[in-house]
C-alpha positions as MATLAB code, in Angstrom:
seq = 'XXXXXXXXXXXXXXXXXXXXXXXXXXXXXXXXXXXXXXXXXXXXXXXXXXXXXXXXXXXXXXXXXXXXXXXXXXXXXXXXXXXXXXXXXXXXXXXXXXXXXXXXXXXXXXXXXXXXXXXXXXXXXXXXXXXXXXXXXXXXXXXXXXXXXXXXXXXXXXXXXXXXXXXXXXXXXXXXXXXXXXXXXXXXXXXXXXXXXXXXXXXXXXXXXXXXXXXXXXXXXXXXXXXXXXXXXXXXXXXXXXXXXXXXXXXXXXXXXXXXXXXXXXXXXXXXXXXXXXXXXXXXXXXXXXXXXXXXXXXXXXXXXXXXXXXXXXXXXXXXXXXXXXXXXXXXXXXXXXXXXXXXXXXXXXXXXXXXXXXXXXXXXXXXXXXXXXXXXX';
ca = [
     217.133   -5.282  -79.724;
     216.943   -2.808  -77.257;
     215.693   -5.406  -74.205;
     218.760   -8.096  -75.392;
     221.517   -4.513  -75.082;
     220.332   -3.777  -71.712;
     220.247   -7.734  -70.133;
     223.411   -8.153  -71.991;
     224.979   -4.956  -69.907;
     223.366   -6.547  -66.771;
     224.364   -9.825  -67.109;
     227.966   -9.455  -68.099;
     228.929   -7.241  -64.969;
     225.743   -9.318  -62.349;
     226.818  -12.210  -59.628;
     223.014  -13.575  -60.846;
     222.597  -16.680  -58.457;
     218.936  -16.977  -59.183;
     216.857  -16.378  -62.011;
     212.615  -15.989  -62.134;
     210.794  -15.170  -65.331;
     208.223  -13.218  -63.650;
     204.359  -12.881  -64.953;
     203.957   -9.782  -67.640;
     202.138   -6.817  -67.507;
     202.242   -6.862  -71.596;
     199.201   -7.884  -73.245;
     200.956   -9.117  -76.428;
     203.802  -11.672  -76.195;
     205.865  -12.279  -73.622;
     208.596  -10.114  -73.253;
     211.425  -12.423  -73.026;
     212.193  -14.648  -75.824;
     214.671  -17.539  -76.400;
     217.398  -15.512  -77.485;
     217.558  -13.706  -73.814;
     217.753  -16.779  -72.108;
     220.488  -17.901  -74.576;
     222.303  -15.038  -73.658;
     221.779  -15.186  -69.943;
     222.862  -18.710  -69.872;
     225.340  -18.519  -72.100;
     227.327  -15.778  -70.765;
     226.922  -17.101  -67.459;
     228.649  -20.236  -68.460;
     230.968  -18.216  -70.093;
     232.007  -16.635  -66.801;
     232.048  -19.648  -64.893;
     228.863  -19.051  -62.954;
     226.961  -21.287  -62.156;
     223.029  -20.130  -61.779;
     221.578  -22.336  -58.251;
     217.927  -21.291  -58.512;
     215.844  -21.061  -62.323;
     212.405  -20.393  -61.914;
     211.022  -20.537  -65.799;
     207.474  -18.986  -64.875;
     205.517  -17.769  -67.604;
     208.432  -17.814  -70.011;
     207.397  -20.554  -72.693;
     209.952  -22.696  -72.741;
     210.437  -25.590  -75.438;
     213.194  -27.980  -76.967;
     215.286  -25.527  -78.169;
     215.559  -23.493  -75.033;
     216.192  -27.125  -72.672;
     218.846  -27.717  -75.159;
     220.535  -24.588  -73.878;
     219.956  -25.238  -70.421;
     221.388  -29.185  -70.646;
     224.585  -27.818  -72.087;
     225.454  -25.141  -69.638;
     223.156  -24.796  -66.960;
     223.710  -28.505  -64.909;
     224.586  -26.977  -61.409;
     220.790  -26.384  -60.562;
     219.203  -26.924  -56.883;
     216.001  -25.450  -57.994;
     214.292  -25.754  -61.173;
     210.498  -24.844  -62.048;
     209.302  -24.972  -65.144;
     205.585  -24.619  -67.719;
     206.578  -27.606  -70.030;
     203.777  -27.235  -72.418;
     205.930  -26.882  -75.167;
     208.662  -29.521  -73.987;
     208.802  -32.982  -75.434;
     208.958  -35.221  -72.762;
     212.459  -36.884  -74.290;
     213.858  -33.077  -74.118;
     212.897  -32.661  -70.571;
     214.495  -36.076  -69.630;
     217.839  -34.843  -71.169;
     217.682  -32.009  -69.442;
     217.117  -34.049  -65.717;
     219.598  -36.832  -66.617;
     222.157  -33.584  -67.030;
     221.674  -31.751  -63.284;
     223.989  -32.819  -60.675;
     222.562  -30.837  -57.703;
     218.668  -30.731  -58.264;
     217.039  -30.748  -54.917;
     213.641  -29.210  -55.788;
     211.953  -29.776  -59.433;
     208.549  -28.434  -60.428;
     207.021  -29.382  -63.464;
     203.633  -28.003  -64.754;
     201.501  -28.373  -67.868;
     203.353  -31.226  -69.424;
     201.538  -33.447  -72.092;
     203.768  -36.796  -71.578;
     205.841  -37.714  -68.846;
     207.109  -41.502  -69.696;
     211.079  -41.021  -70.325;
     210.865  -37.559  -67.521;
     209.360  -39.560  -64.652;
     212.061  -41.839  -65.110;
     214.665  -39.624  -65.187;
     213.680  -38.216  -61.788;
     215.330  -41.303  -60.795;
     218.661  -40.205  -61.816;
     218.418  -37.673  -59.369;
     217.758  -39.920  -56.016;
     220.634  -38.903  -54.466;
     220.097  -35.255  -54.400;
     215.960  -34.248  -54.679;
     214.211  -33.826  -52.031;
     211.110  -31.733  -53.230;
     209.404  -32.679  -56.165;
     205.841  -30.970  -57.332;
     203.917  -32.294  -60.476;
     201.420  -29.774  -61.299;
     198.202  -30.361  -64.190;
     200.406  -33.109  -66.025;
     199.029  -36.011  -68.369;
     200.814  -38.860  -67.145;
     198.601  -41.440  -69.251;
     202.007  -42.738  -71.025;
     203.382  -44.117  -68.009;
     202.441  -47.570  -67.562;
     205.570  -48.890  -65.355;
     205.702  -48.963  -61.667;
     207.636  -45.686  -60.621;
     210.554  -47.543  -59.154;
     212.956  -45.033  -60.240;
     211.212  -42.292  -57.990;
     210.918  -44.657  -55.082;
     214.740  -45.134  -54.926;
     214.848  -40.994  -54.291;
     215.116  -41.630  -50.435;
     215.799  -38.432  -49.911;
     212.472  -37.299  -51.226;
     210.657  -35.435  -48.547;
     207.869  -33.913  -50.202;
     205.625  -35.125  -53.246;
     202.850  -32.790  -54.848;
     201.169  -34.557  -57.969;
     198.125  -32.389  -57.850;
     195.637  -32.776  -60.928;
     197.273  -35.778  -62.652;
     195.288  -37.749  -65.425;
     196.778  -41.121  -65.689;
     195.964  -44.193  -67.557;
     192.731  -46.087  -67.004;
     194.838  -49.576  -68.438;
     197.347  -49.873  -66.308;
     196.654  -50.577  -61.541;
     197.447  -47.299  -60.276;
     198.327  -49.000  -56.572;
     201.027  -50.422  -58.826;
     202.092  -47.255  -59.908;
     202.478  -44.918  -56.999;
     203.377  -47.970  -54.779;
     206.856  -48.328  -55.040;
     207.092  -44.558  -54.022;
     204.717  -44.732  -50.919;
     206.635  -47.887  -49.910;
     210.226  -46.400  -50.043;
     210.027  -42.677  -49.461;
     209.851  -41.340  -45.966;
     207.555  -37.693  -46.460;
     206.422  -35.179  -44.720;
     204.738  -33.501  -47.091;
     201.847  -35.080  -49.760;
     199.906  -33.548  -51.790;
     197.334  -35.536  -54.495;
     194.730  -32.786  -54.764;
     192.293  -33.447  -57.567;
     194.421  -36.627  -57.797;
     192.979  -40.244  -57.901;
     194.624  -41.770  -55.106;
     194.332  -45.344  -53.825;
     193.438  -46.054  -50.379;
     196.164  -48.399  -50.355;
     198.502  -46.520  -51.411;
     197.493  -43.755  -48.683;
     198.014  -46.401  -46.154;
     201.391  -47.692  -47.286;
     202.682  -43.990  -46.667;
     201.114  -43.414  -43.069;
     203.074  -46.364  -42.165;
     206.363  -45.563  -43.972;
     205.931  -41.896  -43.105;
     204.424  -42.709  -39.986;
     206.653  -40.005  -37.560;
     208.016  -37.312  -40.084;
     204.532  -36.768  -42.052;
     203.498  -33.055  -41.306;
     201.498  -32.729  -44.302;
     198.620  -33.865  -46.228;
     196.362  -32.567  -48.818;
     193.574  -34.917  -50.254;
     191.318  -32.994  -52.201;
     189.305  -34.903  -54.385;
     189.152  -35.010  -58.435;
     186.526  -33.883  -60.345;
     184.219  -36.340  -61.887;
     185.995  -39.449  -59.952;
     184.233  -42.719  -59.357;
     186.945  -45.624  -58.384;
     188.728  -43.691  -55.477;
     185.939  -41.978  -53.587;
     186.116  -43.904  -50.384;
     189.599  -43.000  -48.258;
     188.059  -43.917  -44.861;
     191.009  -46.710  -44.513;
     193.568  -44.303  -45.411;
     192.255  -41.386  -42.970;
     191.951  -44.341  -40.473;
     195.787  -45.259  -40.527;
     196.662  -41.530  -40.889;
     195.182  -41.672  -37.139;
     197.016  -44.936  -36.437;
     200.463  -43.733  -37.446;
     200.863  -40.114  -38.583;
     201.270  -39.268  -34.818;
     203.088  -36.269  -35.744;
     200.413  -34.567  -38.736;
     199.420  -31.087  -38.447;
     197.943  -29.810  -41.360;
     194.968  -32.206  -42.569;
     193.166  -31.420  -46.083;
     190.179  -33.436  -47.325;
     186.619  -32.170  -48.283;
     184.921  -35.336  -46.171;
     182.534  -37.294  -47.899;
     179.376  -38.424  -45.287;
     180.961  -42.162  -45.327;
     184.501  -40.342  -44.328;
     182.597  -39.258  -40.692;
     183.175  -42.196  -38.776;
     186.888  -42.228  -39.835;
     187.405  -38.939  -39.623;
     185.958  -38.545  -36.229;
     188.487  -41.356  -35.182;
     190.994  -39.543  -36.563;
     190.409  -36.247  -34.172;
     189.943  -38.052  -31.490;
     193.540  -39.851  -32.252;
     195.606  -37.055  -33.142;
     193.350  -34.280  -33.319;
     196.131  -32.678  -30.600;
     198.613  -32.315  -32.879;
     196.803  -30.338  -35.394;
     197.420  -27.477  -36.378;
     195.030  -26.660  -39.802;
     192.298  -28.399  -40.721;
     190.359  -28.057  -43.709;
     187.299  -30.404  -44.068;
     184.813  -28.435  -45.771;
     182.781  -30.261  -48.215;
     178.738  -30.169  -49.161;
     176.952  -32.903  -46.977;
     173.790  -31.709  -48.328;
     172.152  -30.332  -45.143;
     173.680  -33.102  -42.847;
     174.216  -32.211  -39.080;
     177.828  -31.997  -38.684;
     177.652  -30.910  -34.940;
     179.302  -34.022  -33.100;
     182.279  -33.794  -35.083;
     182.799  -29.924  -34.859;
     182.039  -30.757  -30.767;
     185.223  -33.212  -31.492;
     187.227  -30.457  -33.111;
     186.711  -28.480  -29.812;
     187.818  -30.823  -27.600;
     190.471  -32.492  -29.440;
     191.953  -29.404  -32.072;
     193.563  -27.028  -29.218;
     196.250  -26.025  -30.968;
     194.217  -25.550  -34.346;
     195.178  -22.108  -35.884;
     193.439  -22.238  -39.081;
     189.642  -24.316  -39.437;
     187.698  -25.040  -43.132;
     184.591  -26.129  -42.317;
     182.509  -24.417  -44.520;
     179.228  -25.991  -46.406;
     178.865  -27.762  -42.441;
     175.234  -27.519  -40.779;
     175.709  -27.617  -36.871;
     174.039  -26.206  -33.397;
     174.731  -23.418  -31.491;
     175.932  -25.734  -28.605;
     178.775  -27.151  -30.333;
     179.883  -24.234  -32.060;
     180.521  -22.955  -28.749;
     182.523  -25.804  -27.796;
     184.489  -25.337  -30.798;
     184.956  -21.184  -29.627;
     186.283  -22.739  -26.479;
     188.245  -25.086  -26.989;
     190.304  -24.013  -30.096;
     191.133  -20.740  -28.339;
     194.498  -20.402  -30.745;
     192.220  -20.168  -33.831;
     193.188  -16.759  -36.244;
     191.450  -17.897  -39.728;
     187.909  -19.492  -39.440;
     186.106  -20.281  -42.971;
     182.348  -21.454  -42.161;
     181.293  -20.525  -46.041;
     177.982  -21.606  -47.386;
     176.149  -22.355  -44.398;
     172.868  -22.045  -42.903;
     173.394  -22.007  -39.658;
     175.759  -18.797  -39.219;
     173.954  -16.233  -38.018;
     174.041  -13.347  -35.335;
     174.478  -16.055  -32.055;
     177.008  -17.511  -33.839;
     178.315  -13.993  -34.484;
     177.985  -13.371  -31.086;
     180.088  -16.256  -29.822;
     183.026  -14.787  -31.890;
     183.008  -11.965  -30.368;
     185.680  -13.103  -27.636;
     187.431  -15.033  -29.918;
     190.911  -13.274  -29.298;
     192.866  -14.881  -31.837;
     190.507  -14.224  -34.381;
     192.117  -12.611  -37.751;
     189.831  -13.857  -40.683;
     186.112  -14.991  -40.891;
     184.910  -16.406  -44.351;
     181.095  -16.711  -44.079;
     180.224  -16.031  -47.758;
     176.813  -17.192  -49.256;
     175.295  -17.144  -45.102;
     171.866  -16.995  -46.057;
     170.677  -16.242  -42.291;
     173.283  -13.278  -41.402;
     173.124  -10.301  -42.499;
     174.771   -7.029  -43.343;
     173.928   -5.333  -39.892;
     174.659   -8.114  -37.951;
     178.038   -7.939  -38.967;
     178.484   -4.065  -38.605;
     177.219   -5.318  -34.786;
     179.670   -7.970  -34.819;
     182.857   -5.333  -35.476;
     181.460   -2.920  -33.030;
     181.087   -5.567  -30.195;
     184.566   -6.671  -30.796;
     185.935   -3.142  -31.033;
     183.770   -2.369  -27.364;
     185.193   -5.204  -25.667;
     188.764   -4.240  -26.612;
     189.418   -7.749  -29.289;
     191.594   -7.106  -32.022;
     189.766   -5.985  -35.302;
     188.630   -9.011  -37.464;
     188.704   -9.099  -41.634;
     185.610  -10.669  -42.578;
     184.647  -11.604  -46.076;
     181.113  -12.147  -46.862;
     178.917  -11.099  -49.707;
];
């Protein structure tokens, strides 16, 4: 009673334009309960605002609660919300009634049939749209309705189970076909390569972004050697590049440095080759990656001659992570030493450097006048 006084006082004399339901420091429930955001909303709507940002959090929202928000909160640009409790008919009622939405994230939600269709009502307006841990195994239609959001610039469907019955290049195709991006993200994602290469060549000069982590436990879409191939072909204009390489993703990736390496600006490659020599490609990073500011390339095996043409060459570099490696040790520590953009080193789990070597490491820095350098290691 005493929380729902004190938002009431707020709320009836606040211009509130945005809204976040913020993680709790309580270790019992969560503070705020449906009847607060009833009388948030409600009172807002009573005084003709109109809220432009909701950011549900950790606040558990359900039916009852989107019920409230469909009849009197429809002016939202930004809505995020945990839809664990949400029916997936609610949560289309709720889309279907926004007449502004320009960013949605949805996380957590157990069916997504009637929603992912209703994201199609809002093609003339979104433009950012992140779906985040979702079971989309109900959706068995082509998403045609997203693909007619031309004004969607950035797609995130990171950890997304979907159904084994149904071609999943028929699915995501009508999006990567229609929708200029220049952002993608389908981390832990099953992705087709063909897919990937429909949206290098639709995105082919806007795409800035792309993250390609791959899912856990995945056996049909290993291979995206294709798709990082026409990345290189047409996504002239890329500069942050995600993807933990498998060995038969060299070759292409290789071609891809040498293609548009110049452009790139992160690059996070790191994945467990099992002892592999990785040295000609991080040789290709250094010549190619010059304006690379931030480099993953931990689990890599390489030689101390093309580390040092990677020191060299990618002279802008501030956050190095070379994790997990046996070949870091105190010449490669030594070649770091005039690495003047340096900020962050991650060499955790380094079995051949040690504790003193890295004391050395900050002292030769700090004697040759280089900025000091955070490094994380244990």
């Amino acid at each position: 009673m005493y929380r729902i006084m004190l938002l009431k006082m707020f709320i009836d004399r606040a211009l509130i334009k945005e809204c976040t339901f913020h993680e709790s420091q309580e270790f019992t429930a969560y503070p705020i309960q449906l009847q607060h955001l009833n009388e948030l909303i409600t009172t807002l709507f009573n005084r003709h605002l109109h809220l432009r940002y909701l950011n549900l959090g950790y606040f558990n929202c359900n039916d009852n609660g989107l019920e409230i928000l469909t009849d009197k909160c429809t002016a939202l640009e930004t809505f995020k919300i945990k839809a664990y409790g949400c029916s997936d008919e609610a949560l289309a009622k709720f889309l279907r009634a926004q007449r502004k939405l320009t960013k949605l994230k949805i996380r957590d939600a157990t069916e997504m049939r009637e929603t992912m269709n209703a994201i199609g009502t809002l093609s003339q307006s979104i433009v950012k749209l992140r779906i985040l841990n979702c079971n989309l195994e109900n959706c068995t239609s082509p998403f045609t309705n997203i693909g007619e959001c031309t004004r969607l610039r950035s797609l995130y469907m990171r950890c997304i189970s979907f159904t084994t019955n149904t071609s999943l290049s028929q699915l995501l195709m009508p999006i990567a076909q229609n929708c200029e991006f220049h952002n993608i993200d389908f981390s832990k994602t099953p992705l087709p390569v063909e897919v990937l290469i429909e949206i290098a060549k639709k995105s082919s000069t806007t795409l800035r972004r792309v993250h390609l982590v791959r899912p856990d436990n995945d056996t049909q879409y290993l291979d995206l050697s294709a798709g990082i191939e026409a990345l290189a072909q047409y996504a002239t204009n890329l500069r942050h590049f995600e993807r933990d390489i498998l060995p038969s993703e060299i070759d292409s990736t290789s071609y891809f440095l040498n293609s548009i390496g110049q452009s790139l600006e992160r690059l996070e490659i790191d994945s467990n080759m099992d002892g592999r020599d990785m040295s000609n490609l991080i040789e290709t990073i250094g010549r190619k990656c010059q304006k690379l500011c931030v480099l993953n390339i931990s689990n890599f095996e390489f030689n101390l001659d093309a580390f040092e043409e990677l020191v060299n060459g990618c002279r802008l570099l501030h956050t190095l992570n070379i994790d997990y490696s046996q070949s870091v040790n105190d010449r490669v520590l030594e070649l770091l030493v005039h690495a003047s953009s340096l900020q962050t080193l991650y060499i955790k789990l380094c079995p051949n450097v040690s504790v003193e070597e890295i004391e050395r490491f900050h002292e030769e820095r700090e004697f040759a006048g280089e900025r000091e350098v955070e490094v994380e290691y244990y």
